[in-house]
C-alpha angles and dihedrals in degrees: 000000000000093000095052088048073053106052089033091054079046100048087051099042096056085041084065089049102053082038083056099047090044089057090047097053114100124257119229118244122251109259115250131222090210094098083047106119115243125226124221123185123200122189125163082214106113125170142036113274122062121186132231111268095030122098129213103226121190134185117221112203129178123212080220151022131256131223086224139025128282129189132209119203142156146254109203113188130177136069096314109089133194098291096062092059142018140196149158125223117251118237108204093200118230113281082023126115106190140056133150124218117191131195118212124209112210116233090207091161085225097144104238145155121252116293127217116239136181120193121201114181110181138116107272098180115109099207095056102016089090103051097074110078115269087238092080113112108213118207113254108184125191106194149169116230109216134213123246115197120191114262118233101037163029116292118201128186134188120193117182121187102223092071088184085079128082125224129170126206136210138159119218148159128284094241095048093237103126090037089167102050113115097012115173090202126227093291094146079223120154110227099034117212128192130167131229104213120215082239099075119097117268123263150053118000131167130211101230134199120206115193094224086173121340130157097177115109095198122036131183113204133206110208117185126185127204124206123197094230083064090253108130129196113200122193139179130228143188120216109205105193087195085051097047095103086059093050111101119246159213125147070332158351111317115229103161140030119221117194101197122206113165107290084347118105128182120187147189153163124263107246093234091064099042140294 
């Protein structure tokens, strides 16, 4: 009994000893963000509407360098998609301060109304977000996208939904007479654009539609008109194979009427595909 009193007074005495070194050791600090480098980003962009055709440029700079790389790209949400815009995302290299990331905004001449656009520019990375200091303010742009219209001219668009088809377009004259002028070309494109210039004698033009190779029985069309002040008119049209002897012609089937004055342009749409 008296040498397991024994054992027992000296377990716990060497347990109070290891519980004694483990409170004296030192505890680590808690590691600060304050070496962290800032980011600072500088654009001479203000506002909140960009054309079509413009870019938003900005400079990244660090306060100070970094031992690996770090890139900053965007998010961009809202009713513009990736054809409106474009980017690439800017790598700063390891022991560098400054990069520059733009974002360029597509002058695609398709008429259109203002689209919505947010722009996020971060680091969105986990494994290197969270090695530039919390006290960077990242641009987060709410914008309007606006539409840019050639000057100098008429812009019309047709848009069909079976892209499988292929439509060409072409504006001329209603006697036929300059029967290429305005021709959007074969492109196989969908939508097809083509552009009546203020050069071209006044008077009557249609919009015409030629069914270059199309399968599809029953088509809805999209037709967007561009004018040069940057006002659009938009219509919508059905296409009835088993109506297509009753559709009014030229090189093709006419879809809208231009009156032509000068820089002056008035259309609409032919009765038989809507109103």
């Amino acid at each position: 009994m008296r040498k397991s009193l024994i054992y027992n007074i000296l377990g716990a005495f060497f347990m109070l000893i290891a519980l004694s070194s483990c409170y004296d050791q030192d505890v680590e600090a808690p590691q600060s963000t304050d070496t962290y480098p800032i980011a600072t980003f500088t654009t001479d962009f203000s506002g909140t509407e960009i054309m079509e055709g413009e870019t938003i440029d900005y400079t990244i700079t660090l306060d100070r360098m970094l031992d690996h790389d770090i890139t900053f790209t965007v998010q961009a949400t809202g009713d513009a998609d990736d054809h409106d815009f474009s980017f690439e995302p800017v790598t700063i290299p390891a022991y560098t301060k400054t990069g520059q990331i733009s974002v360029a905004f597509t002058a695609d001449n398709l008429p259109e109304d203002g689209e919505a656009l947010n722009l996020e520019f971060g680091i969105f990375d986990l494994a290197t977000e969270y090695t530039i200091n919390p006290q960077t303010v990242y641009p987060n742009l709410d914008l309007t996208v606006v539409n840019k219209n050639v000057a100098g001219g008429l812009t019309v668009s047709f848009e069909w939904d079976n892209h499988d088809d292929d439509w060409d377009l072409m504006i001329i004259d209603e006697a036929v007479t300059a029967e290429w002028s305005g021709w959007a070309g074969a492109t196989g494109a969908n939508p097809e654009i083509t552009v009546l210039t203020d050069d071209q004698p006044d008077g009557v033009y249609y919009a015409e539609l030629d069914p270059y190779s199309v399968d599809t029985e029953m088509i809805n069309f999209t037709i967007r008109i561009g004018f040069a002040d940057q006002t659009n008119q938009f219509f919508t049209a059905a296409f009835d194979d088993s109506l297509a002897g009753t559709y009014p012609t030229g090189s093709g089937y006419r879809f809208v009427k231009i009156v032509k004055s000068g820089s002056d342009y008035t259309c609409t749409l032919v009765p038989e595909f809507g109103s």
